[in-house]
Backbone bond lengths (Angstrom), bond angles and torsions (degrees), N, CA, C in turn:
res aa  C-N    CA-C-N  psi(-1)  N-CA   C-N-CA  omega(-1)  CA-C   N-CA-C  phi
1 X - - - 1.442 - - 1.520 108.34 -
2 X 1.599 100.34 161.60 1.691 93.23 -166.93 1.762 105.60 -126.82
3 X 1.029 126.94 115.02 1.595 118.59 -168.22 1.507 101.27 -60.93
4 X 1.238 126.87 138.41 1.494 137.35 155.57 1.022 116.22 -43.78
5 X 1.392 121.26 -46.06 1.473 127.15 -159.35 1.570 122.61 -106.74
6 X 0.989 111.05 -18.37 1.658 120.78 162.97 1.149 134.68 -121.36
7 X 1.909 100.77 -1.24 1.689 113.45 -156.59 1.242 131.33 36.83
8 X 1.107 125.13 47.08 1.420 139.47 161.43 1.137 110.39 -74.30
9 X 1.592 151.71 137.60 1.216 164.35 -23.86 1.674 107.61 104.39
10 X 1.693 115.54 82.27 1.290 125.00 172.11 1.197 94.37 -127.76
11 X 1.735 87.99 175.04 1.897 106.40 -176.76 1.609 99.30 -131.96
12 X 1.140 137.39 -40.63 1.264 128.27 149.76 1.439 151.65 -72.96
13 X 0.972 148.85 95.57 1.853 125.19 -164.97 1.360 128.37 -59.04
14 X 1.266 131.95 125.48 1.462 139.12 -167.93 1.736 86.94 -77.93
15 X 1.531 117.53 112.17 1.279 135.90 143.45 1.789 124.77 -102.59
16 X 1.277 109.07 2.31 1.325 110.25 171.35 1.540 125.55 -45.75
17 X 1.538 91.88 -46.73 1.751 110.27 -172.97 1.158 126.47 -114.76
18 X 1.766 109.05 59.82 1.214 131.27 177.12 1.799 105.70 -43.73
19 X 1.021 107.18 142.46 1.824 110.85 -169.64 2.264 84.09 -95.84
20 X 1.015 121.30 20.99 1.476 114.66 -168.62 1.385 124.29 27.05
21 X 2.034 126.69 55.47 1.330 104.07 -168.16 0.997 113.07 -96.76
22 X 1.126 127.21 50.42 1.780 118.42 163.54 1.765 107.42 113.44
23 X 1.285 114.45 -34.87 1.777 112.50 179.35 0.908 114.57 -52.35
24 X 1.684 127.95 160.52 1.524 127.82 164.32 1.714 112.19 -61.39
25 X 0.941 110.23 -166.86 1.757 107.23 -165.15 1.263 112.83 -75.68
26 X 1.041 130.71 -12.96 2.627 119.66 154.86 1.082 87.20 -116.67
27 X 1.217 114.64 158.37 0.910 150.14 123.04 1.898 156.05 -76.48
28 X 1.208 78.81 -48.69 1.609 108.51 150.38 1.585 110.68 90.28
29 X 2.086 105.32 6.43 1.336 104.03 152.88 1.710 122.90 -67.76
30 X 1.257 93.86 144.31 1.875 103.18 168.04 1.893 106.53 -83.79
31 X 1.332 110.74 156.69 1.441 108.75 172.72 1.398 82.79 -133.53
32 X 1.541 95.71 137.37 1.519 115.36 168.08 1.623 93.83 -78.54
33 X 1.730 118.59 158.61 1.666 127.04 -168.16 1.862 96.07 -94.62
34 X 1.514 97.97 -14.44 1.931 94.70 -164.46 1.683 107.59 -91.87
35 X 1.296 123.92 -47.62 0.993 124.00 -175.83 2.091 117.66 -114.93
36 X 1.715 106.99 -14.75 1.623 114.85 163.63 1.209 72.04 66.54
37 X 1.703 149.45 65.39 1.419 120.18 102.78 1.476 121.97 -60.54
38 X 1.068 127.42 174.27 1.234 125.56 151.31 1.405 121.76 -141.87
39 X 1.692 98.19 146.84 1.332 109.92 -140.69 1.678 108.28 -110.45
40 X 1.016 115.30 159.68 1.993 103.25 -166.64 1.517 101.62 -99.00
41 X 1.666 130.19 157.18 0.886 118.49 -166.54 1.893 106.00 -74.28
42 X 1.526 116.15 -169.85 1.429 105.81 -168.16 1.467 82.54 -104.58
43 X 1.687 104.97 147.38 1.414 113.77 174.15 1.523 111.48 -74.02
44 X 1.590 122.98 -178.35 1.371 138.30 162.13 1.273 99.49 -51.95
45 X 1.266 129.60 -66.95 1.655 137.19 -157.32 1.398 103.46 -81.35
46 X 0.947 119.16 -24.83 1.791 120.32 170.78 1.405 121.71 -62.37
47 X 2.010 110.66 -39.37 1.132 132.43 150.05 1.552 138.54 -38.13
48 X 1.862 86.02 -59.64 1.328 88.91 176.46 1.527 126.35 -69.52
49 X 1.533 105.22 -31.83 1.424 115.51 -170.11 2.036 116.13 -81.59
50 X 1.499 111.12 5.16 1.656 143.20 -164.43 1.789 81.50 -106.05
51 X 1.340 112.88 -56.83 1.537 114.44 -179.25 1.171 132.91 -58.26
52 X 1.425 120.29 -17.37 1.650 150.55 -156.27 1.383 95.03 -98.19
53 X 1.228 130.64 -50.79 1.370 154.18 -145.58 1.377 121.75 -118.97
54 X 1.784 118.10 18.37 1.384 156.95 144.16 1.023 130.50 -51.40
């Protein structure tokens, strides 16, 4: 996976260091390890339209 915001280049998501904001227990954001954005998962149509463009 590739962070948006710093372009960092991981293969796992850092969930260790949940920032605790209020959700029930997942969420199902990724945190990049370099800069702790966190990133939303990719939609169906985000998918499909990544597939088009192959």
């Amino acid at each position: 996976m590739k962070c948006p915001l710093c372009s960092c280049e991981f293969d796992e998501p850092d969930r260790s260091e949940c920032t605790s904001c209020g959700r029930f227990s997942s969420c199902n954001l990724q945190r990049c390890p370099k800069c702790g954005y966190e990133i939303p998962p990719e939609t169906k149509l985000e998918k499909f339209v990544r597939g088009l463009f192959k």
